[in-house]
N, CA, C and O atoms as a GROMACS GRO file, in nm:
protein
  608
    1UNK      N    1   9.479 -18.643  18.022
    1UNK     CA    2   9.483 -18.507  17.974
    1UNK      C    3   9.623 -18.478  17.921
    1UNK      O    4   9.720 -18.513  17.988
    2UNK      N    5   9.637 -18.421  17.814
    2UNK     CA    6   9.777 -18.367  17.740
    2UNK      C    7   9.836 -18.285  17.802
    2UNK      O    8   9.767 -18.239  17.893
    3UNK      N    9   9.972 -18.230  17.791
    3UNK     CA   10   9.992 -18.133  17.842
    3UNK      C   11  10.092 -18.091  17.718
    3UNK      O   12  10.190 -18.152  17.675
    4UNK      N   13  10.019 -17.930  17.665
    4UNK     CA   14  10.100 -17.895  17.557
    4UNK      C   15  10.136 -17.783  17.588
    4UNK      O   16  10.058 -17.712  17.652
    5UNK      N   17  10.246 -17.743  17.554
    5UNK     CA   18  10.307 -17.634  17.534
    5UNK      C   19  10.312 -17.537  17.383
    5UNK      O   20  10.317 -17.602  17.279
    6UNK      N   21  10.312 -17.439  17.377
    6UNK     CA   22  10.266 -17.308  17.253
    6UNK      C   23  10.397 -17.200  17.307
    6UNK      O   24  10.413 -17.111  17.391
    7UNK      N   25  10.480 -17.276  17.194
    7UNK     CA   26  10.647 -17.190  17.210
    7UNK      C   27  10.645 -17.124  17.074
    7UNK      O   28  10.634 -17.172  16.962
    8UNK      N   29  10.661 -16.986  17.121
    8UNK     CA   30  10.734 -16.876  17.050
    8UNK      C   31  10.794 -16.775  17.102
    8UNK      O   32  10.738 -16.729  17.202
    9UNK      N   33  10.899 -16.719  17.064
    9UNK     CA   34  11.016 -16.650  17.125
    9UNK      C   35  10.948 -16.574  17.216
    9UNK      O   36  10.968 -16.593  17.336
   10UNK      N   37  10.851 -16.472  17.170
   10UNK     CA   38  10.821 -16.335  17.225
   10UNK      C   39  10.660 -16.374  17.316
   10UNK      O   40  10.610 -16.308  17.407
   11UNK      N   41  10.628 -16.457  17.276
   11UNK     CA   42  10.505 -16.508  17.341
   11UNK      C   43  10.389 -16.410  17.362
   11UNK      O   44  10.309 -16.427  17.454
   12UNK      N   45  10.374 -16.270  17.244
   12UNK     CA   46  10.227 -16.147  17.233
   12UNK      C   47  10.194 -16.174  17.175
   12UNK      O   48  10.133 -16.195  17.280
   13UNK      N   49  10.148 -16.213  17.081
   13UNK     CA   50  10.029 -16.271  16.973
   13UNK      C   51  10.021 -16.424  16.879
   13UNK      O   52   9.917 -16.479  16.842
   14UNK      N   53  10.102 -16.450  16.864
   14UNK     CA   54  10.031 -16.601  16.777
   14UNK      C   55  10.019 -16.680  16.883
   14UNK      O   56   9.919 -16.752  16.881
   15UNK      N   57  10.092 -16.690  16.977
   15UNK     CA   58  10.083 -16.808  17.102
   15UNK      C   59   9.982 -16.746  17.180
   15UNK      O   60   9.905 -16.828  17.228
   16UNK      N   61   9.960 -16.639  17.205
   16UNK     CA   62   9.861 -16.605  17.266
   16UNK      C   63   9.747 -16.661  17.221
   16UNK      O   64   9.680 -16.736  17.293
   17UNK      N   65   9.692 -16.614  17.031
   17UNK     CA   66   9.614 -16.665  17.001
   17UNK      C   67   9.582 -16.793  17.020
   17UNK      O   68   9.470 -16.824  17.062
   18UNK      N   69   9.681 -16.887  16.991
   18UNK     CA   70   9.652 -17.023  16.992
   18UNK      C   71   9.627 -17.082  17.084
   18UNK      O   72   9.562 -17.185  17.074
   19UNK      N   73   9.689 -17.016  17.257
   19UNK     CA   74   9.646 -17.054  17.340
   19UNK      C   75   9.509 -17.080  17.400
   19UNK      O   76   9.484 -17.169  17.480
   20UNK      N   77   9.404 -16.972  17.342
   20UNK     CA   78   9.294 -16.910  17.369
   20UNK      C   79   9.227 -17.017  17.300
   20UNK      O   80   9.146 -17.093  17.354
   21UNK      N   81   9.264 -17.023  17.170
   21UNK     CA   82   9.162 -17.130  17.077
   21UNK      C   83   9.194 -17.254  17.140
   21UNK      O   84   9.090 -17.294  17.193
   22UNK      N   85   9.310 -17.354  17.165
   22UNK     CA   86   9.313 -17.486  17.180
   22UNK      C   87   9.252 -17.506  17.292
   22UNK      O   88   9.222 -17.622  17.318
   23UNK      N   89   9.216 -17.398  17.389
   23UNK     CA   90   9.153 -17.445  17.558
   23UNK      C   91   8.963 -17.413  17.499
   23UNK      O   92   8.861 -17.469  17.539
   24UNK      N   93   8.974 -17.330  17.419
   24UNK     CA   94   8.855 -17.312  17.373
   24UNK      C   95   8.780 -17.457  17.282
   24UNK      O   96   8.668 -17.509  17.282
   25UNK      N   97   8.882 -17.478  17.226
   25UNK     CA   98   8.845 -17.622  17.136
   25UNK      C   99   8.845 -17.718  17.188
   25UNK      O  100   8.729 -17.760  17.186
   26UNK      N  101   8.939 -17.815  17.260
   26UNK     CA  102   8.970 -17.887  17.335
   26UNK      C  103   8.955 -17.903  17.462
   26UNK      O  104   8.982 -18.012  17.511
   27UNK      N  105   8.902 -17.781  17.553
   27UNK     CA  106   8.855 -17.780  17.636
   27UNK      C  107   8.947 -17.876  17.783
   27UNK      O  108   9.058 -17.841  17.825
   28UNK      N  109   8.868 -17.991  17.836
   28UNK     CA  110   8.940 -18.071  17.920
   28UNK      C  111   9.039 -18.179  17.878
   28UNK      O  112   9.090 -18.255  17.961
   29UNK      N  113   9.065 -18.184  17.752
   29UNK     CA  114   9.157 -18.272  17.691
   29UNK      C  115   9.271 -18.258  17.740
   29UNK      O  116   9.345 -18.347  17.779
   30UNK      N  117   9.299 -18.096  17.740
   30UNK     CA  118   9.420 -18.049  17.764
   30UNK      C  119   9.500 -17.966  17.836
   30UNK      O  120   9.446 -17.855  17.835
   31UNK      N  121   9.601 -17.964  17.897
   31UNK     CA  122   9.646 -17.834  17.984
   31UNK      C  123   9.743 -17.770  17.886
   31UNK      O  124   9.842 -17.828  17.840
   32UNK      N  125   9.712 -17.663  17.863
   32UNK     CA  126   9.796 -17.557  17.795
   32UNK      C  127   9.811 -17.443  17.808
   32UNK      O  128   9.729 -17.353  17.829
   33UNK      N  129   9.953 -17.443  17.792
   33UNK     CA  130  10.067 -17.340  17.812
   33UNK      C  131  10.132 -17.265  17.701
   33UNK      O  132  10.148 -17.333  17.599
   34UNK      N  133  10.170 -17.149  17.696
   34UNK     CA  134  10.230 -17.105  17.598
   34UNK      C  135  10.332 -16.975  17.670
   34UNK      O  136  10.290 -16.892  17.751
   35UNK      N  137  10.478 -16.985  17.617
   35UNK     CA  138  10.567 -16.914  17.685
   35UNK      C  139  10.654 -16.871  17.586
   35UNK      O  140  10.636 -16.894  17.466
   36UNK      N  141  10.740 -16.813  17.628
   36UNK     CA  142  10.853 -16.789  17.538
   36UNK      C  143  11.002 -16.743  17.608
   36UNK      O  144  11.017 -16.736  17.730
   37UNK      N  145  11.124 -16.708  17.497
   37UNK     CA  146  11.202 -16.645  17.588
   37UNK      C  147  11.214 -16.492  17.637
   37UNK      O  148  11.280 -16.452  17.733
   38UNK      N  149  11.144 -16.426  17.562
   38UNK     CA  150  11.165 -16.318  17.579
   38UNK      C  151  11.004 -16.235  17.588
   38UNK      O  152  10.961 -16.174  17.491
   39UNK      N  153  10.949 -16.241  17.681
   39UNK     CA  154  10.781 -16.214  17.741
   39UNK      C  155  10.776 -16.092  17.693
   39UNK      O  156  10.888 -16.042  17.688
   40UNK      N  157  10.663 -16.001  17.645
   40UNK     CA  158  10.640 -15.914  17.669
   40UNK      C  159  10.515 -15.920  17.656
   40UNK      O  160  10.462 -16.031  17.666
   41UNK      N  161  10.408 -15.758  17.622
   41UNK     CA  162  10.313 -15.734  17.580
   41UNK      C  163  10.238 -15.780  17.571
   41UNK      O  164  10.303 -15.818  17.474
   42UNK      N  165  10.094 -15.857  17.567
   42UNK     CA  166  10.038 -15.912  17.454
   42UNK      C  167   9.981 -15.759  17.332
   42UNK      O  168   9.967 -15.640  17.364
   43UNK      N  169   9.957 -15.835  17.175
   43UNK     CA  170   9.975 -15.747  17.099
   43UNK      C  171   9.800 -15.667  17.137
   43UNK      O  172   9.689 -15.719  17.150
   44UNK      N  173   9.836 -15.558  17.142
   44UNK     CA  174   9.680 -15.511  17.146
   44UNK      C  175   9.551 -15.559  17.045
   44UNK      O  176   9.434 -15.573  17.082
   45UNK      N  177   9.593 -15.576  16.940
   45UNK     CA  178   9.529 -15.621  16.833
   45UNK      C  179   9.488 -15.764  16.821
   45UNK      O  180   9.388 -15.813  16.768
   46UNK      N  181   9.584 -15.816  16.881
   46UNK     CA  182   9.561 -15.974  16.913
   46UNK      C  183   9.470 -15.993  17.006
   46UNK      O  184   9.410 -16.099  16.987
   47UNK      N  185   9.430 -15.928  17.109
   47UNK     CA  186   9.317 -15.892  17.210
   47UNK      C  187   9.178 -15.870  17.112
   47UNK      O  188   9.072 -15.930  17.135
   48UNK      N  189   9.196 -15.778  17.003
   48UNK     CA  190   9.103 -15.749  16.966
   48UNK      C  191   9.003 -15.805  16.893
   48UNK      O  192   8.880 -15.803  16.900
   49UNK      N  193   9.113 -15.871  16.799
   49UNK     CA  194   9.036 -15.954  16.664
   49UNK      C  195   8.976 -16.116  16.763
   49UNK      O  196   8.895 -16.197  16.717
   50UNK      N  197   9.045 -16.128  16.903
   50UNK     CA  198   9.026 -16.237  16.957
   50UNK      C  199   8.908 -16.208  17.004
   50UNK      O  200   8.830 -16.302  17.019
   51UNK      N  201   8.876 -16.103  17.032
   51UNK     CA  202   8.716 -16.059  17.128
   51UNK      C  203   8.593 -16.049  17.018
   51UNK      O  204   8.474 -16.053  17.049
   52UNK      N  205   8.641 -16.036  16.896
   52UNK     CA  206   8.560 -16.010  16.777
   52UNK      C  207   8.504 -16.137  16.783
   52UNK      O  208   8.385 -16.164  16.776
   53UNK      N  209   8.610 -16.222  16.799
   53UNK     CA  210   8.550 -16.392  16.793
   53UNK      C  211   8.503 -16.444  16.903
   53UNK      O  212   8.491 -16.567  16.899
   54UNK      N  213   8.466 -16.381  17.021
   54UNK     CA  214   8.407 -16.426  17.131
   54UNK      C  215   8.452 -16.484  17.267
   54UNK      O  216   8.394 -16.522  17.369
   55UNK      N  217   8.629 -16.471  17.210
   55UNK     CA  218   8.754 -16.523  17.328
   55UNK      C  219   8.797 -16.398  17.395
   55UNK      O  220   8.851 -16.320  17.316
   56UNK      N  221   8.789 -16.356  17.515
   56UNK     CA  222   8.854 -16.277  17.598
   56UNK      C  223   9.028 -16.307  17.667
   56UNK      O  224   9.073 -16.389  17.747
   57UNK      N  225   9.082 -16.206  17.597
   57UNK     CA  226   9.275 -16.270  17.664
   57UNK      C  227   9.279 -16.157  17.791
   57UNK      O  228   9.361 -16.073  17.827
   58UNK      N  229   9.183 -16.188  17.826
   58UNK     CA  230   9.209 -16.065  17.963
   58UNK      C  231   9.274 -16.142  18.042
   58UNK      O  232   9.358 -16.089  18.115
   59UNK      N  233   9.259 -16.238  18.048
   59UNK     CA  234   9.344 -16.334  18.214
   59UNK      C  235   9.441 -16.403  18.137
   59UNK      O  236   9.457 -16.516  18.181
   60UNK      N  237   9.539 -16.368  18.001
   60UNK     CA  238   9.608 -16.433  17.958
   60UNK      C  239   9.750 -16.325  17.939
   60UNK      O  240   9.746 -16.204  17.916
   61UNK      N  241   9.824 -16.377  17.949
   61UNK     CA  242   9.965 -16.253  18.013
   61UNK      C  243  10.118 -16.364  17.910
   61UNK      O  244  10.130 -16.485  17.894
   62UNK      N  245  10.180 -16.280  17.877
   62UNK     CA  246  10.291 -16.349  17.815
   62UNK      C  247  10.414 -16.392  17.886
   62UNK      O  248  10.497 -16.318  17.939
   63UNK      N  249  10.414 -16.519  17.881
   63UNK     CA  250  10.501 -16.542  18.011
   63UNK      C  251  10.605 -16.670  17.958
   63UNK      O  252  10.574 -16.765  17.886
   64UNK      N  253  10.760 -16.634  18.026
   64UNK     CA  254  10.873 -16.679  17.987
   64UNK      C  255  10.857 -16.860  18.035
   64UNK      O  256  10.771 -16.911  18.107
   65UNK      N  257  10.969 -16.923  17.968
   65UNK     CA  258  10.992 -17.066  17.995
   65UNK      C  259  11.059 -17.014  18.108
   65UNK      O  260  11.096 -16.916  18.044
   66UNK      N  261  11.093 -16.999  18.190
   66UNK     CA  262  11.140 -16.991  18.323
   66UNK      C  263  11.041 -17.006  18.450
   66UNK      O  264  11.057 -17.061  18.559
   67UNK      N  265  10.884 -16.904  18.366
   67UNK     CA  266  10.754 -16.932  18.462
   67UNK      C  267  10.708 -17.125  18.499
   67UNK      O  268  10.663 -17.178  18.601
   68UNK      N  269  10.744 -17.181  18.366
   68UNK     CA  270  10.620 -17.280  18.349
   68UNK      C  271  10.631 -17.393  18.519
   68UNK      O  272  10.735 -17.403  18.584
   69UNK      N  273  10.520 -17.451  18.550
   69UNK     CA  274  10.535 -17.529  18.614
   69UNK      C  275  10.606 -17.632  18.640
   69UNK      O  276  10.647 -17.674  18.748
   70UNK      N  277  10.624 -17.688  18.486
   70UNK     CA  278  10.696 -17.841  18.480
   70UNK      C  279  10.815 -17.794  18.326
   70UNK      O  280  10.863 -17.685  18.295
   71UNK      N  281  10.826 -17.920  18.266
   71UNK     CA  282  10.896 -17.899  18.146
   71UNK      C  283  10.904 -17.984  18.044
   71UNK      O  284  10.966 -17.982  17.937
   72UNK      N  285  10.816 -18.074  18.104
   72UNK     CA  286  10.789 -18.183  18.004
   72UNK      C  287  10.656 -18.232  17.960
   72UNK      O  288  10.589 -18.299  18.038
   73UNK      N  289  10.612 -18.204  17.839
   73UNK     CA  290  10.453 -18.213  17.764
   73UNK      C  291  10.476 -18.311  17.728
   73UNK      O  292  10.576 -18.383  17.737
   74UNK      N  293  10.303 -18.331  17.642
   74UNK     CA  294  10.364 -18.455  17.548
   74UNK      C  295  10.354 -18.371  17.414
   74UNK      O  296  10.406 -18.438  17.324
   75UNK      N  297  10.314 -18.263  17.370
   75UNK     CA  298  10.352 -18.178  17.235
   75UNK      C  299  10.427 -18.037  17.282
   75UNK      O  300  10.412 -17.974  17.387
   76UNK      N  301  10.486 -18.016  17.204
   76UNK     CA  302  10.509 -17.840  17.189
   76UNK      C  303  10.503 -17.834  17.078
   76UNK      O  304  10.558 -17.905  16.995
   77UNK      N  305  10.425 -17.735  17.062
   77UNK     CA  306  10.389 -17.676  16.921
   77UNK      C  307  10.489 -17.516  16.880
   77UNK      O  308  10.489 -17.411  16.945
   78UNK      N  309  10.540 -17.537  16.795
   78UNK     CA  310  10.628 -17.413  16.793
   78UNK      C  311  10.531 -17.340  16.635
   78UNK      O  312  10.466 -17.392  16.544
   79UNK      N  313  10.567 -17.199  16.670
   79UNK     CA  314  10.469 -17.133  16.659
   79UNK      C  315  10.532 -17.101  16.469
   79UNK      O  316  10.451 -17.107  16.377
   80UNK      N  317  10.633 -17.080  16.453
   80UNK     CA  318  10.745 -17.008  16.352
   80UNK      C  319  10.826 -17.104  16.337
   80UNK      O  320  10.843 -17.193  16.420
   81UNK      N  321  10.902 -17.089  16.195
   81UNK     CA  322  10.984 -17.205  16.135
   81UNK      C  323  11.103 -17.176  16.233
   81UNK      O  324  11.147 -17.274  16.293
   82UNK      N  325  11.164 -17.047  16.259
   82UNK     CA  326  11.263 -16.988  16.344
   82UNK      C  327  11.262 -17.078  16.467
   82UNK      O  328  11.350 -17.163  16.481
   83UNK      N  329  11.157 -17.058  16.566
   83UNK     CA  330  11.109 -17.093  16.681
   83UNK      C  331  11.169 -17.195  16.710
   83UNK      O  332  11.225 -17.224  16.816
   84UNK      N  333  11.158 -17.262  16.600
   84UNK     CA  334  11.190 -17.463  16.642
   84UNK      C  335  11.349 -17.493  16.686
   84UNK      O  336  11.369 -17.594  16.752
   85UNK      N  337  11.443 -17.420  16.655
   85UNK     CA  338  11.548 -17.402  16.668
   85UNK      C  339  11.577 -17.296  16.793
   85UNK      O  340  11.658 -17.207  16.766
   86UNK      N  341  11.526 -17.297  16.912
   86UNK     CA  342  11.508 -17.169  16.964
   86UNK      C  343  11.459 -17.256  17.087
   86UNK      O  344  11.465 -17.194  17.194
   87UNK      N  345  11.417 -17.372  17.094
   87UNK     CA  346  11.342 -17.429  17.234
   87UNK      C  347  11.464 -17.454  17.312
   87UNK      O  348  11.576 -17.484  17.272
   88UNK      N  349  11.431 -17.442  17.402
   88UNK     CA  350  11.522 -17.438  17.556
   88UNK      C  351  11.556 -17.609  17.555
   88UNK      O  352  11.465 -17.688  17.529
   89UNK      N  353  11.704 -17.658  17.587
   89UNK     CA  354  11.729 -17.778  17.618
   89UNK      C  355  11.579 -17.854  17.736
   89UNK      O  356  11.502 -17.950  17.723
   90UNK      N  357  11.598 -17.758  17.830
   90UNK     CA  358  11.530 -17.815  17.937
   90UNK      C  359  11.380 -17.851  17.952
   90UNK      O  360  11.328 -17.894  18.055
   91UNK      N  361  11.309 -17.824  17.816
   91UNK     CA  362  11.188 -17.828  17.755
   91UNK      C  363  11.210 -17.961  17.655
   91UNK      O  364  11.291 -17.974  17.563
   92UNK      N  365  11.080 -18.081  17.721
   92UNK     CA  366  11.113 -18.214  17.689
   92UNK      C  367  10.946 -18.231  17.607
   92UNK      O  368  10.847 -18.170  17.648
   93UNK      N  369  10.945 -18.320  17.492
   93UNK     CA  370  10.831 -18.347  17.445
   93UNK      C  371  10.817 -18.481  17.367
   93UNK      O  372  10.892 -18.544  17.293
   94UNK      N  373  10.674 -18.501  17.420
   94UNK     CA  374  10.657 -18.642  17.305
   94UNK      C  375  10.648 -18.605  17.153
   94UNK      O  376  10.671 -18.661  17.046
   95UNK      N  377  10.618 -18.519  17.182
   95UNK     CA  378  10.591 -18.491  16.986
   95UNK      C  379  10.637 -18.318  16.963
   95UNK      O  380  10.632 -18.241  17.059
   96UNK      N  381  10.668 -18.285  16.865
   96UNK     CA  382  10.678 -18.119  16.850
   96UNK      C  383  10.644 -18.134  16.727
   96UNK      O  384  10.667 -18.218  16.640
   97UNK      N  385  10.577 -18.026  16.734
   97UNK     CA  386  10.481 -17.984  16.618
   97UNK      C  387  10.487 -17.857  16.560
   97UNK      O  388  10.436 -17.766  16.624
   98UNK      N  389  10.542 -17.830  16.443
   98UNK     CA  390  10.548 -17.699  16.372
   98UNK      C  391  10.408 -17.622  16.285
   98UNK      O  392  10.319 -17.657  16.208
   99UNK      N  393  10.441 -17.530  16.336
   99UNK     CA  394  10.276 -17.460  16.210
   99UNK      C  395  10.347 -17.390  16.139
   99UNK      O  396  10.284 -17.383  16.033
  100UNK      N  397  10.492 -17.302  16.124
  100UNK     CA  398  10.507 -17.257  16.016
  100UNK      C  399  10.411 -17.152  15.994
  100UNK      O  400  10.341 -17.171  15.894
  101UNK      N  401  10.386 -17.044  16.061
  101UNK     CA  402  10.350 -16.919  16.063
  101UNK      C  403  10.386 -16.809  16.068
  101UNK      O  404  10.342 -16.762  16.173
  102UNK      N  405  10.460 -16.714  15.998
  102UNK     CA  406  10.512 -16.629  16.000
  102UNK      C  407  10.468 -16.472  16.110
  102UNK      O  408  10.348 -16.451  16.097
  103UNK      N  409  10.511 -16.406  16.171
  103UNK     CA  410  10.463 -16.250  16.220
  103UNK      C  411  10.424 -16.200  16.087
  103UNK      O  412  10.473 -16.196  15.975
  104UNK      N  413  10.304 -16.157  16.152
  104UNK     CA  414  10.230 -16.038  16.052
  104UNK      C  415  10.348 -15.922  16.014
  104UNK      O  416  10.430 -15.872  16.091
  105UNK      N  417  10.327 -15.890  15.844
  105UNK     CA  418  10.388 -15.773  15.773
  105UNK      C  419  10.321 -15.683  15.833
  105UNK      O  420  10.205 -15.697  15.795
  106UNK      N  421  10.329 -15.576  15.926
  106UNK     CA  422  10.280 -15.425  15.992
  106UNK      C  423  10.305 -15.354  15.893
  106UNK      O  424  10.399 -15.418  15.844
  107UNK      N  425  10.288 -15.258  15.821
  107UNK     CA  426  10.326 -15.203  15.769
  107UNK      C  427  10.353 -15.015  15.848
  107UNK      O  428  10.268 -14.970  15.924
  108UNK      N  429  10.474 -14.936  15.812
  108UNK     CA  430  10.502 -14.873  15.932
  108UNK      C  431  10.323 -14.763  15.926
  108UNK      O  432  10.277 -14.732  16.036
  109UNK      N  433  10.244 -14.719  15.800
  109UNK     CA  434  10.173 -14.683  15.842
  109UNK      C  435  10.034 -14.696  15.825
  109UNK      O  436   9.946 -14.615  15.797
  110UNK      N  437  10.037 -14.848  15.854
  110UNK     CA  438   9.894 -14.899  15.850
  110UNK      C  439   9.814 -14.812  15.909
  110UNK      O  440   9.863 -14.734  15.991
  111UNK      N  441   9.648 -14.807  15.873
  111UNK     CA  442   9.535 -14.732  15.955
  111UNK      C  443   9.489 -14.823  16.052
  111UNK      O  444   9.556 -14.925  16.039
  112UNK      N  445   9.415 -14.833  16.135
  112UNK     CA  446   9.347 -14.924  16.234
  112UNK      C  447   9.278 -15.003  16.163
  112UNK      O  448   9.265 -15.117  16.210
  113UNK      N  449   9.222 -14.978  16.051
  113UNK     CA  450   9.144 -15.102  15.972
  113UNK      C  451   9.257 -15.178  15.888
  113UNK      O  452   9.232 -15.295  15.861
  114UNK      N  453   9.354 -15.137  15.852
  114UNK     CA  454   9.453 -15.204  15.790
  114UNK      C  455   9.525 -15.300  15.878
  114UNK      O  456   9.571 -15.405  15.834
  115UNK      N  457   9.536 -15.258  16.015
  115UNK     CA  458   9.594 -15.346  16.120
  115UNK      C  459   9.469 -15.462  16.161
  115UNK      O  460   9.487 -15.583  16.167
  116UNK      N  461   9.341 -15.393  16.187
  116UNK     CA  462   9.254 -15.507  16.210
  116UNK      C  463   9.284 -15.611  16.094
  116UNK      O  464   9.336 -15.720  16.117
  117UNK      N  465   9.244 -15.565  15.962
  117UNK     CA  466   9.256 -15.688  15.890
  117UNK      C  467   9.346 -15.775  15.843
  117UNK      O  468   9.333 -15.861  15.755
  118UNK      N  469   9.508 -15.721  15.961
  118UNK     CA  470   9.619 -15.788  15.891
  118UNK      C  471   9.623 -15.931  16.042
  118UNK      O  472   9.675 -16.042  16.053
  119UNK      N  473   9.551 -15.860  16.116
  119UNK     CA  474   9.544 -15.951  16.264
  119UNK      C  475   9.410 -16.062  16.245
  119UNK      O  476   9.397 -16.168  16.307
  120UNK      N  477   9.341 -16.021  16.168
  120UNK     CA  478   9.191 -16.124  16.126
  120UNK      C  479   9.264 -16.238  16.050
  120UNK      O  480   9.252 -16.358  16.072
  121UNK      N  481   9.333 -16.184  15.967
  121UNK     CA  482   9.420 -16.282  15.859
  121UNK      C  483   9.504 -16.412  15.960
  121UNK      O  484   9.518 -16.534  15.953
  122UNK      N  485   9.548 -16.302  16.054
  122UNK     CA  486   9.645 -16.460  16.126
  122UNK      C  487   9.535 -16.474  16.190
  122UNK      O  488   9.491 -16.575  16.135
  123UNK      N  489   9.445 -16.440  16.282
  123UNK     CA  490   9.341 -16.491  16.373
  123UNK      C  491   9.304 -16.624  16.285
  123UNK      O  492   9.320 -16.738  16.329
  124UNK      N  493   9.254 -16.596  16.151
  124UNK     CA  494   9.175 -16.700  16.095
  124UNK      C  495   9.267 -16.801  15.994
  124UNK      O  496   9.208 -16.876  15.917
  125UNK      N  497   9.432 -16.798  16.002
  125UNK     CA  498   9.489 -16.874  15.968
  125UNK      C  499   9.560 -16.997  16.111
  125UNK      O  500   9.569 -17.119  16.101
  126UNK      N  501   9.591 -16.928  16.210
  126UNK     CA  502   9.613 -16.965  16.350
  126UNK      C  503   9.458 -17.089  16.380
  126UNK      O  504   9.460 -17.207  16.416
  127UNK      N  505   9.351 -17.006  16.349
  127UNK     CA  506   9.230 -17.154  16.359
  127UNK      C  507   9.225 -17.262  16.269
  127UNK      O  508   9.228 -17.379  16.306
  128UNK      N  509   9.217 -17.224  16.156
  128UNK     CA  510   9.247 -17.323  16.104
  128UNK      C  511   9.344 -17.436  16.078
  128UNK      O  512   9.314 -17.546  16.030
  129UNK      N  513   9.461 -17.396  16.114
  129UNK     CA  514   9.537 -17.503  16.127
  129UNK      C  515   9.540 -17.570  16.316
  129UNK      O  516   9.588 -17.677  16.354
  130UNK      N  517   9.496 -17.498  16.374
  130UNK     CA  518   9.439 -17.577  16.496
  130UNK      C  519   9.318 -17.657  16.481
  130UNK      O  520   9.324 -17.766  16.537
  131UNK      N  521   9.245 -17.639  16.440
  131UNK     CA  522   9.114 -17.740  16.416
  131UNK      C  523   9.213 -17.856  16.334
  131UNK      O  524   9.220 -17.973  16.372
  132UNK      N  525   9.277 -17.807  16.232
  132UNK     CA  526   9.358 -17.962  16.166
  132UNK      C  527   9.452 -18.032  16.273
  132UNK      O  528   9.454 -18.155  16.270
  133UNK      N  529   9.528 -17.968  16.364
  133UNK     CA  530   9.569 -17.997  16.431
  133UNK      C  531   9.544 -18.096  16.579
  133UNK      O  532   9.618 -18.183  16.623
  134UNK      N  533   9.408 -18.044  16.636
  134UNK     CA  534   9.257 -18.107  16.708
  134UNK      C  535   9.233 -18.257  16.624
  134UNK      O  536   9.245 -18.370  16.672
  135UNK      N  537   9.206 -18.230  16.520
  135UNK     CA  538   9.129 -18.350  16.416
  135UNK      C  539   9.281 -18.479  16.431
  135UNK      O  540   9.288 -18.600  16.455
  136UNK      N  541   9.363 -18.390  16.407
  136UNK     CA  542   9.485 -18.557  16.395
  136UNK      C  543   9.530 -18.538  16.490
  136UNK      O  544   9.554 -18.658  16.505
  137UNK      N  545   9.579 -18.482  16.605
  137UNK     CA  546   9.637 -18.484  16.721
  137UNK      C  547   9.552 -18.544  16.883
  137UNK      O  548   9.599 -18.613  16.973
  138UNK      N  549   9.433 -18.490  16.871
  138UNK     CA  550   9.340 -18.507  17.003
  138UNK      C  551   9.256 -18.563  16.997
  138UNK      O  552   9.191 -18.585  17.099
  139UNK      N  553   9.215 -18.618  16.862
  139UNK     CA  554   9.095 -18.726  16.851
  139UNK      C  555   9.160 -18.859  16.775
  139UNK      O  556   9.090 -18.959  16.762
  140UNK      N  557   9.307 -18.857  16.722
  140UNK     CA  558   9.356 -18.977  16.704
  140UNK      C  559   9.492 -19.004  16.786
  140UNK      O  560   9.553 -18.906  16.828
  141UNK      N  561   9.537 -19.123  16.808
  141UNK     CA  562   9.642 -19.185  16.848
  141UNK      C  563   9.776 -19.189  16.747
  141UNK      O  564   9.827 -19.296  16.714
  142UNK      N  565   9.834 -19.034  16.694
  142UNK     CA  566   9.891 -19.060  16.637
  142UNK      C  567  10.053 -19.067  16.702
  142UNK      O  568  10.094 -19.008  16.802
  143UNK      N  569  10.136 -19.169  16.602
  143UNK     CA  570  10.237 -19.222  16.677
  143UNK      C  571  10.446 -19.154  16.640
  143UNK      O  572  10.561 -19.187  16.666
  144UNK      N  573  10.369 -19.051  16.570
  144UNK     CA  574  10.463 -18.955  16.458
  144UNK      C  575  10.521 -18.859  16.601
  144UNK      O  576  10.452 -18.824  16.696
  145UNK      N  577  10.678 -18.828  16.577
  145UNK     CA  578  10.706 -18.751  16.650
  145UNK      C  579  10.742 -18.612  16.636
  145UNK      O  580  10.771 -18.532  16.725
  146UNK      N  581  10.733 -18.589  16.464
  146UNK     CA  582  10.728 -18.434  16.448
  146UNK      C  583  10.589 -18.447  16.328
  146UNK      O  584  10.524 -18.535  16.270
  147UNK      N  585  10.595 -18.322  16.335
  147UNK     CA  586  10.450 -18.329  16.239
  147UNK      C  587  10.451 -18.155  16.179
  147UNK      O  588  10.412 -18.065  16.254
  148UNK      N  589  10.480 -18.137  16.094
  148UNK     CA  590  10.429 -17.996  16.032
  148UNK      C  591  10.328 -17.957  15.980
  148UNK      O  592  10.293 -18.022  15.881
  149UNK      N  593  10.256 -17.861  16.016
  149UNK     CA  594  10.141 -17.826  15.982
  149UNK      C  595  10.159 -17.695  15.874
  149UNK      O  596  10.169 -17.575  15.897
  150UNK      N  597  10.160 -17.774  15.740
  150UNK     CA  598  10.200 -17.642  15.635
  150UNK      C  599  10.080 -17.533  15.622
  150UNK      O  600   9.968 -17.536  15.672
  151UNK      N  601  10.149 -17.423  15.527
  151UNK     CA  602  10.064 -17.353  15.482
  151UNK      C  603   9.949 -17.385  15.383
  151UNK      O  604   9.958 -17.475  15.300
  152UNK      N  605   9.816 -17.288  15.402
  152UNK     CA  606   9.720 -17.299  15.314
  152UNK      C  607   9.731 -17.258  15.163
  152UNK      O  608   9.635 -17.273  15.087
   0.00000   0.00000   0.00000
């Protein structure tokens, strides 16, 4: 079984998301974690568009690299180009893996449908590059120690 880690600074919504999907996808392949340095919130919206899709983050809480059990995976996936530059010395990995995903543009006065559909947008960019990620990472032996997962 893998043990991956899902690092981004603030650890409320893209790691959240991704957390939800890779245990959802991958199931017993993997133990995964996702933390950051600075915990807060999860984003309300990130709850939402996640329940639209049939994943509940009710038992999922944003929680610092100081929580984690251990400190050494064999991936961390960093969430933001920023991020990657941002991992804690004491956080060890066989592979790190970038997605290169930016925080959603909020705009200061989006409506609730303007926010749903700016959170659907990463919901359904966050899956898709995890399913690519699943396909070359968890069903092959690959032997690469960074790997970026660009944009669509």
């Amino acid at each position: 079984m893998k043990k991956i880690l899902i690092f981004c600074p603030e650890n409320v919504c893209r790691s959240q998301i991704m957390e939800a999907y890779l245990r959802f996808y991958a199931g017993n392949q993997v133990e995964v974690f996702s933390a950051g340095i600075k915990p807060g919130e999860i984003h309300p919206y990130a709850r939402a568009v996640m329940e639209e899709d049939g994943l509940d983050l009710k038992m999922q809480y944003s929680k610092s690299i100081k929580d984690l059990p251990y400190f050494n995976f064999d991936h961390v996936i960093t969430v933001c180009e920023d991020c990657q530059h941002q991992i804690p010395r004491k956080i060890k990995a066989n592979k790190v893996i970038h997605f290169n995903i930016s925080c959603p543009y909020i705009p200061q006065e989006a409506s609730h449908l303007q926010l749903l559909e700016i959170f659907r947008s990463l919901r359904n960019l966050i899956q898709k590059k995890l399913l690519i990620y699943i396909g070359k990472e968890l069903t092959e032996n690959s032997g690469s120690k960074s790997l970026s997962i660009g944009t669509f």
